[in-house]
C-alpha positions as CSV (number, residue, x, y, z in Angstrom):
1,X,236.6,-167.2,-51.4
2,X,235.0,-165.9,-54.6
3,X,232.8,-168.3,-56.9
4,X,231.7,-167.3,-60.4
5,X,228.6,-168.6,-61.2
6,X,228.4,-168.7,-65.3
7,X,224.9,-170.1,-66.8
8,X,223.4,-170.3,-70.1
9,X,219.9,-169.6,-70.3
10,X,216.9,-168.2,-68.4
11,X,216.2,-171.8,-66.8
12,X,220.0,-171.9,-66.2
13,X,219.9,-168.6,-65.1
14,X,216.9,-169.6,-61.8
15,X,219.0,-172.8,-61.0
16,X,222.2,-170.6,-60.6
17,X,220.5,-168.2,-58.3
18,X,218.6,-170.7,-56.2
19,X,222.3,-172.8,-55.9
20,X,224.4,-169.6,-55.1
21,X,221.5,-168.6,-52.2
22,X,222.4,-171.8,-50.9
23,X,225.2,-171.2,-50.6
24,X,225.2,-168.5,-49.1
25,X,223.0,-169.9,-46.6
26,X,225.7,-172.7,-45.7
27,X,228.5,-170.0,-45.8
28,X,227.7,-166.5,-45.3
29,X,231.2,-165.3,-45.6
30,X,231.2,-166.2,-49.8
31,X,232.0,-163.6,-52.3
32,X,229.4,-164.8,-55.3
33,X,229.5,-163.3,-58.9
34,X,227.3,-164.4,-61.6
35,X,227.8,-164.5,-65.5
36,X,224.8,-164.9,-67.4
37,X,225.8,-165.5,-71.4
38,X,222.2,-165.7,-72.8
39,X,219.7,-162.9,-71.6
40,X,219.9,-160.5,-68.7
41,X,219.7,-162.5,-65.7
42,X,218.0,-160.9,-63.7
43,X,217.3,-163.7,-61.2
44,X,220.6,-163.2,-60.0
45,X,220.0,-159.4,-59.3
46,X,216.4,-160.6,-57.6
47,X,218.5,-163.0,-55.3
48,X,221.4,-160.0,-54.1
49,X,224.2,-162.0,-56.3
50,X,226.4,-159.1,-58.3
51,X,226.3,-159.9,-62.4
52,X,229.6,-159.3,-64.7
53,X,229.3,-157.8,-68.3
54,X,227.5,-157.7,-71.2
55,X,223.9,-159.0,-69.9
56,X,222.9,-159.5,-73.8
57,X,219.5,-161.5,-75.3
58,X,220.5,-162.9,-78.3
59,X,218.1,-163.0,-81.2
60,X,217.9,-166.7,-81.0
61,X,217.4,-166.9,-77.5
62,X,220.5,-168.8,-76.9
63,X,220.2,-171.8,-79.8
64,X,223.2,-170.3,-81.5
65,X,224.6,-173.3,-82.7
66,X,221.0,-175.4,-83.6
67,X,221.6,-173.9,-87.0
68,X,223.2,-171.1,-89.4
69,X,220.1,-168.9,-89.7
70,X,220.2,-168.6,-86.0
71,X,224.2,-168.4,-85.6
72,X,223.7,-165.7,-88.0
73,X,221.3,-163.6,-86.5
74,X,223.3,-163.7,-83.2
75,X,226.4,-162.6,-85.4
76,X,225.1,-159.8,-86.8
77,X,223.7,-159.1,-83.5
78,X,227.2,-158.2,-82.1
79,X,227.9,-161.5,-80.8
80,X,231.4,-161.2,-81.3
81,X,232.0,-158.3,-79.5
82,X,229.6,-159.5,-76.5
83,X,231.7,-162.8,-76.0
84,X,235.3,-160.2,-76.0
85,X,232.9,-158.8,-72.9
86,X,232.0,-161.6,-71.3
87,X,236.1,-162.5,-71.8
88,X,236.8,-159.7,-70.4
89,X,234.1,-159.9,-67.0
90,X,235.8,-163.5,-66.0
91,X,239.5,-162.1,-66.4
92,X,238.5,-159.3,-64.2
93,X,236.7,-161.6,-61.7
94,X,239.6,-164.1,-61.2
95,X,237.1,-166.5,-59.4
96,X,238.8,-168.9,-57.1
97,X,236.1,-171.4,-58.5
98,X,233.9,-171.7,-61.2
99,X,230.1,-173.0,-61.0
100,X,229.0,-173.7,-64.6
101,X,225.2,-174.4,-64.8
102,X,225.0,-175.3,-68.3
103,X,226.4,-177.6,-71.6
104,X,229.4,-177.3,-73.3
105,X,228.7,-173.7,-74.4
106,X,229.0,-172.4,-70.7
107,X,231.9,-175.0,-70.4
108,X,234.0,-173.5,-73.3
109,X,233.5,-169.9,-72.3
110,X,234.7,-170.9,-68.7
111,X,237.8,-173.1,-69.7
112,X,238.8,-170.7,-72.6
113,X,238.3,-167.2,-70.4
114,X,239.1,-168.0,-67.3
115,X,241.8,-170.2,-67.4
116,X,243.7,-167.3,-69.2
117,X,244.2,-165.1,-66.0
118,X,243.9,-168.6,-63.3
119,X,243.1,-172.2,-63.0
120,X,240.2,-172.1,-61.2
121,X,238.8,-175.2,-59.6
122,X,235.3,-175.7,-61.3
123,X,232.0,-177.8,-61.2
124,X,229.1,-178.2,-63.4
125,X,225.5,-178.5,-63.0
126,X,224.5,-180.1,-66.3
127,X,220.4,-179.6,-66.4
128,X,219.7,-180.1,-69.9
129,X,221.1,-183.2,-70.9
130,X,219.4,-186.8,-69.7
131,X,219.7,-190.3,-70.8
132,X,216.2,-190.5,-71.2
133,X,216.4,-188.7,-74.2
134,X,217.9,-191.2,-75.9
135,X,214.7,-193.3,-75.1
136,X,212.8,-194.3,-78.1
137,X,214.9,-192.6,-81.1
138,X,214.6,-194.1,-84.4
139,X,217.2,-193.9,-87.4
140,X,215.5,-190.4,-88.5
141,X,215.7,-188.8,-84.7
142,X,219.2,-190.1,-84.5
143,X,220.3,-188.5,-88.1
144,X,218.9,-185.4,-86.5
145,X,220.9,-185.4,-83.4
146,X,224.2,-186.3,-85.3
147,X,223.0,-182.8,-87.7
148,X,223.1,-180.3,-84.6
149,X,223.7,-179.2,-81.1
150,X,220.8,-181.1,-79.1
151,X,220.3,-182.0,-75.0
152,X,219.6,-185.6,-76.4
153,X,223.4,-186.7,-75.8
154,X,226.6,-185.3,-73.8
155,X,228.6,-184.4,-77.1
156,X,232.8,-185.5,-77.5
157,X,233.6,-181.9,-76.8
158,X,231.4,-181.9,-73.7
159,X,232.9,-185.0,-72.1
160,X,236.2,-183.5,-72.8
161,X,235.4,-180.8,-70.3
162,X,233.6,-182.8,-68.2
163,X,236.7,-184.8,-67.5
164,X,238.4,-181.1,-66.6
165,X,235.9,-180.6,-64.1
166,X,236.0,-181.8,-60.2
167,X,232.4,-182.5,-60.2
168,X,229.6,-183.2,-62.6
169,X,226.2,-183.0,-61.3
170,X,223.4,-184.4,-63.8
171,X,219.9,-183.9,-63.6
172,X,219.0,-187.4,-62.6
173,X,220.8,-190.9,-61.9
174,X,220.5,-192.6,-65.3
175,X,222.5,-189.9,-67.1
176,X,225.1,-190.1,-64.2
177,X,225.4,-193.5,-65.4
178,X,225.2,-193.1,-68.3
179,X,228.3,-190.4,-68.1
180,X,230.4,-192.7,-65.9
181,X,230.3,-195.4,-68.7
182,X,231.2,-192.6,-71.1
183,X,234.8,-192.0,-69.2
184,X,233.7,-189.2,-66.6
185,X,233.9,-191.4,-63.3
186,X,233.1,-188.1,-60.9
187,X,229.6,-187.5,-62.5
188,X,227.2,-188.2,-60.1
189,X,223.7,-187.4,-59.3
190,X,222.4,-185.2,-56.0
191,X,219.0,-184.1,-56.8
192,X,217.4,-182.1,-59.8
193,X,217.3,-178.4,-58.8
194,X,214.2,-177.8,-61.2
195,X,212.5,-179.1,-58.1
196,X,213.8,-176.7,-55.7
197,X,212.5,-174.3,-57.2
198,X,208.7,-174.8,-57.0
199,X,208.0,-172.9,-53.7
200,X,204.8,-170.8,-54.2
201,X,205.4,-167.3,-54.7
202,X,202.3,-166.1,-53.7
203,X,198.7,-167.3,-52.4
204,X,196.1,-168.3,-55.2
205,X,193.5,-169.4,-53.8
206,X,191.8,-166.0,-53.0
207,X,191.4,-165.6,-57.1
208,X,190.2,-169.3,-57.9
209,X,186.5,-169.5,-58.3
210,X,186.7,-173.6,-58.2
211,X,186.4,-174.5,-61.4
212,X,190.2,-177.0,-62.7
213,X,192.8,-174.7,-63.8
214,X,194.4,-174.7,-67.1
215,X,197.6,-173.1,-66.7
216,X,199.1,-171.5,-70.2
217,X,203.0,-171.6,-70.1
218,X,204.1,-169.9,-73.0
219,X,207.9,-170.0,-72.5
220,X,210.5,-166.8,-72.0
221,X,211.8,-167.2,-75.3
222,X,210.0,-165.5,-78.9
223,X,207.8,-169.1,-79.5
224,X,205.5,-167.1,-77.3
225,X,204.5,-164.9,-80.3
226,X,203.1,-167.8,-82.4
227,X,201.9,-169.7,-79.2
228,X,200.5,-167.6,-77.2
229,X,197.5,-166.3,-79.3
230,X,196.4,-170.0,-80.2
231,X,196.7,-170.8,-76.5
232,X,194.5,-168.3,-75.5
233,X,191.5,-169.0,-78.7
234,X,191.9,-172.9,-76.9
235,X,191.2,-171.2,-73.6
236,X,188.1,-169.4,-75.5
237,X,186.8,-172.7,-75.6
238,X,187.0,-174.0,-72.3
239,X,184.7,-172.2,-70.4
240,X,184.7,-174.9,-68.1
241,X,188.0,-173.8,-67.2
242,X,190.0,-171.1,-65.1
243,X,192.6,-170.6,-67.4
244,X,195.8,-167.9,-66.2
245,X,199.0,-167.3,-67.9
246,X,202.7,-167.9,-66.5
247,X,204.4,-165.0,-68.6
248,X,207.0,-162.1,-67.9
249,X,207.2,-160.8,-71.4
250,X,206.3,-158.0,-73.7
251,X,203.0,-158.3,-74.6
252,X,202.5,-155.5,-76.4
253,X,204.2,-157.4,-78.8
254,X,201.4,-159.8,-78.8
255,X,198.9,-159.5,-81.6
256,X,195.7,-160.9,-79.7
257,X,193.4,-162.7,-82.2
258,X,189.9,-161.4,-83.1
259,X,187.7,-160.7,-80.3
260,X,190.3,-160.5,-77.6
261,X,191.6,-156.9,-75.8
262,X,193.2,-156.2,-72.8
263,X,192.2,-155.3,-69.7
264,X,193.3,-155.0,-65.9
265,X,192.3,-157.0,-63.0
266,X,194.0,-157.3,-59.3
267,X,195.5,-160.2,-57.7
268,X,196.4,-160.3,-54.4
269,X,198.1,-157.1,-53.6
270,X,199.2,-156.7,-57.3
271,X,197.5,-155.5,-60.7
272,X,197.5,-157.8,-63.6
273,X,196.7,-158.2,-67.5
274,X,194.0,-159.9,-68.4
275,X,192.8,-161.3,-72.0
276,X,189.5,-160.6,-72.6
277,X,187.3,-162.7,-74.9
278,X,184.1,-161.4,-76.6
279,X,182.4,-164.6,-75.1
280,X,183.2,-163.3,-72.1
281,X,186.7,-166.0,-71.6
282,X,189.0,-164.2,-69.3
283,X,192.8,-165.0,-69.2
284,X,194.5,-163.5,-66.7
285,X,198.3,-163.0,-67.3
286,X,200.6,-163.7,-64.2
287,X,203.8,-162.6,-63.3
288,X,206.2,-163.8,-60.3
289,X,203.5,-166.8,-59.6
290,X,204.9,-169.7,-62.1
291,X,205.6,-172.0,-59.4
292,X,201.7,-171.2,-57.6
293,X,199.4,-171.5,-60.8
294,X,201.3,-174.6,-61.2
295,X,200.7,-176.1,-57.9
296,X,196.8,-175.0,-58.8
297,X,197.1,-176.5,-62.2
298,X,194.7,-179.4,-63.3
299,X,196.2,-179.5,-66.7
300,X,198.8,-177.5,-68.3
301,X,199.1,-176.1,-72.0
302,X,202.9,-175.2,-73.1
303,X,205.8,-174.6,-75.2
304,X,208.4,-173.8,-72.3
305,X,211.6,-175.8,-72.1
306,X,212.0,-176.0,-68.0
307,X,208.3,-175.0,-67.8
308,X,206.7,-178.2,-69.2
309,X,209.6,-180.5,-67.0
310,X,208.6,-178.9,-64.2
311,X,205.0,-179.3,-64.3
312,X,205.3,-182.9,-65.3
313,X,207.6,-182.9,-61.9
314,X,204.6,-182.1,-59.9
315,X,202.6,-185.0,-61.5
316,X,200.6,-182.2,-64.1
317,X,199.7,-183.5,-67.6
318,X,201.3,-180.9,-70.4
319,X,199.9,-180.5,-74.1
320,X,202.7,-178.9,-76.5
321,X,202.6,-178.0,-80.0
322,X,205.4,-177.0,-82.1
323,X,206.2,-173.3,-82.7
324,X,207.7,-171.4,-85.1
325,X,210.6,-171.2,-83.1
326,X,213.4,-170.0,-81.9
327,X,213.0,-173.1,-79.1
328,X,209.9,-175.2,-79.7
329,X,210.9,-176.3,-82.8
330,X,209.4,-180.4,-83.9
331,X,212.7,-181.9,-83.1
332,X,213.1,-179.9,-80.1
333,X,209.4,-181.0,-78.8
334,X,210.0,-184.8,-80.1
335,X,213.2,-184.9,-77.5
336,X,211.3,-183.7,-74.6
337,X,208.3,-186.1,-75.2
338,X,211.2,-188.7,-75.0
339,X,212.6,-187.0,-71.4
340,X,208.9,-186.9,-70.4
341,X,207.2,-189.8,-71.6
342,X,203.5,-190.2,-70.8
343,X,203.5,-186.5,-69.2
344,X,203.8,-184.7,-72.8
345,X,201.3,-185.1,-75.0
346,X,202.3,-183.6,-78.7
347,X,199.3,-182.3,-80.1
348,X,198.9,-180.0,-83.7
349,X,198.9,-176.4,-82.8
350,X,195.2,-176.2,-83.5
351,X,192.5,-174.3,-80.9
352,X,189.7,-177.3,-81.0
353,X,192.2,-179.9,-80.9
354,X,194.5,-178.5,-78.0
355,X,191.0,-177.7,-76.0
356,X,190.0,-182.1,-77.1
357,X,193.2,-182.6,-75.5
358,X,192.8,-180.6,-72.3
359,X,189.7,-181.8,-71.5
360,X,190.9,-185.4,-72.2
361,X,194.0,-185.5,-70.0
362,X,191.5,-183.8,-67.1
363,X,189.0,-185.9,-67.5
364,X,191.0,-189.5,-67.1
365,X,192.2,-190.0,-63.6
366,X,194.4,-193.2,-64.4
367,X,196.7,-190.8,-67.0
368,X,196.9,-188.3,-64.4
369,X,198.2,-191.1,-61.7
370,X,200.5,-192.5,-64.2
371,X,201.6,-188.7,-65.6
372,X,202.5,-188.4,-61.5
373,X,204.4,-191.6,-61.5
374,X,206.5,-190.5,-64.6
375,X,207.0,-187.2,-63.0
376,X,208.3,-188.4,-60.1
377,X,210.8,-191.5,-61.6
378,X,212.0,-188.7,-64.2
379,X,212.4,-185.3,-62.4
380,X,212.7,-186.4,-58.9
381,X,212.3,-184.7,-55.5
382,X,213.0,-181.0,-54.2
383,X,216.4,-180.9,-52.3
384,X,219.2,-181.7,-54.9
385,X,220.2,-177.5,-54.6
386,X,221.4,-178.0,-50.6
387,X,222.9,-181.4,-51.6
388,X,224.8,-180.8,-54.2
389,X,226.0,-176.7,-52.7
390,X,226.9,-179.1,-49.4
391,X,229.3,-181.1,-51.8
392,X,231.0,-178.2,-53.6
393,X,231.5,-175.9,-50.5
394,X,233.2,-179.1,-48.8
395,X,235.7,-180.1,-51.6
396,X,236.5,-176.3,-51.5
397,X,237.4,-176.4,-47.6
């Protein structure tokens, strides 16, 4: 039996992987393909799953359809021609079934591609979407939502697929709920995956001098060009701090801020960047260890989408600030400090008031127990990824 796995983003993209290896683990005899439409998915290479066609990274890192500037960029990009490739990859593929991890973009490209050659049966693992958005909008926020694509709601088009598909899987048991009373009685929650995929990649502690770790989490899309730099001048003033970086980017790209150049250092059995202030502030830059310098984390300092859910998960107090964009736009931040409640703190993208706010949401032990509280009621436990690959191998037997 072949399964296509088709996913929408990098954060998409890890959830995919982790899903197909467990299934693979439950049934060795699988045939597993994977579609990525935003970016090059390389996760799915790392984890031994074969990737279809075009393997393109949009200029707007996948927020298309958030507004015309963006859809533009992407046009003139050759998005056109991409998506006739990515038409082409699932008619070649002829999947038997069809995992979507993804919104209605991933949706529409399964249900208009691949139901050309087949029907396949398909299921979707809906990780961006969560009633809790919904928590705490005012007239404005909802004008907002009504304006453009957003995770706040499951659009009409959306729950038209959804309706389509043999399973929905949400990300936690209020939106299930929620999509039940919307007309999609086969939603149902099995665990958030974002959970699963928290295992340590490597072994810290040889590194940390035992001062509290504030862990910088940029994101994978361009934001990190405008945060990055201020995240590192707020680490220049925490001295009191071991500050590293979760990033995989191009950082030559990155124009470091007076007083910083970069240098090497070795971690475990690996070389990494390092930031180097004049003050003597080191930052050191980690790759392949986002799920270890957040287990070591005190306090975390990001504009990731996943990234910041995820470290709220594991009970971690996060301080945003809106970017420049393409992702970490104000309206973008406002709806996850509605997902994420008391765990986000929205602060102005300034060095001394970011390194206030650190040293605040360190400092008060009853936040941090209710930050790990929140976490927990919102993002839930590890295991949802053998659940919910249990419940789609069975309906296919």
């Amino acid at each position: 039996m072949k399964i296509l796995f088709v996913s929408n983003g990098h954060g998409e993209d890890a959830i995919g992987a982790f899903l197909a290896k467990t299934m693979l683990e439950l049934d060795p005899d699988l045939e597993l393909e994977a579609l990525p439409i935003v970016g090059r998915g390389n996760v799915y290479e790392n984890a031994g799953i074969p990737v279809l066609g075009p393997r393109w990274s949009p200029p707007s890192g996948g927020f298309t359809f958030t507004s015309l500037d963006l859809f533009l960029q992407d046009w003139r990009d050759g998005m056109r021609q991409k998506t006739h490739e990515q038409h082409w990859a699932i008619r070649n593929s002829k999947p038997d079934a069809v995992m979507v991890v993804g919104d209605l973009y991933a949706l529409w490209v399964t249900f208009s591609f691949a139901f050309q050659v087949a029907k396949p049966r398909v299921f979707q693992y809906q990780p961006l979407v969560s009633r809790y958005y919904q928590d705490g909008m005012n007239a404005s926020d909802k004008l907002e939502r009504t304006s453009r694509v957003t995770v706040d709601s499951f659009v009409l088009p959306e729950r038209w697929y959804m309706k389509q598909v043999e399973k929905v899987f949400t990300r936690d048991e209020r939106s299930a709920d929620w999509l039940r009373e919307l007309g999609v009685p086969h939603a149902k929650f099995a665990g958030n995956i974002m959970m699963d995929l928290l295992t340590p990649e490597l072994e810290l502690q040889k590194i940390l001098d035992g001062r509290p770790v504030l862990a910088l989490l940029p994101g994978t899309r361009k934001d990190y060009l405008f945060s990055l730099p201020i995240m590192l001048e707020t680490a220049a003033l925490l001295p009191k701090f071991q500050t590293f970086a979760a990033f995989s980017g191009n950082l030559d790209a990155l124009e470091l801020s007076t007083g910083w150049v970069w240098t090497t250092a070795k971690i475990v059995d690996n070389v990494a960047r390092v930031a180097k202030h004049s003050s003597g502030i080191q930052v050191m830059i980690l790759e392949n260890a986002f799920a270890a310098l957040l287990h070591a984390a005190s306090v975390v300092l990001g504009t990731s989408g996943t990234g910041n859910e995820q470290a709220v998960g594991l009970g971690k107090p996060v301080i945003g600030f809106v970017t420049k964009g393409p992702q970490y736009l104000e309206g973008f931040a406002k709806a996850q400090k509605r997902l994420l409640g008391v765990g986000l703190t929205l602060s102005q993208p300034d060095p001394e008031i970011l390194a206030r706010a650190v040293k605040a949401a360190h400092q008060d032990q009853a936040f941090r127990e209710q930050v790990k509280l929140t976490g927990l009621e919102r993002m839930g436990l590890p295991g949802g990824a053998k659940r919910i690959a249990t419940e789609v191998l069975n309906a296919l037997t």
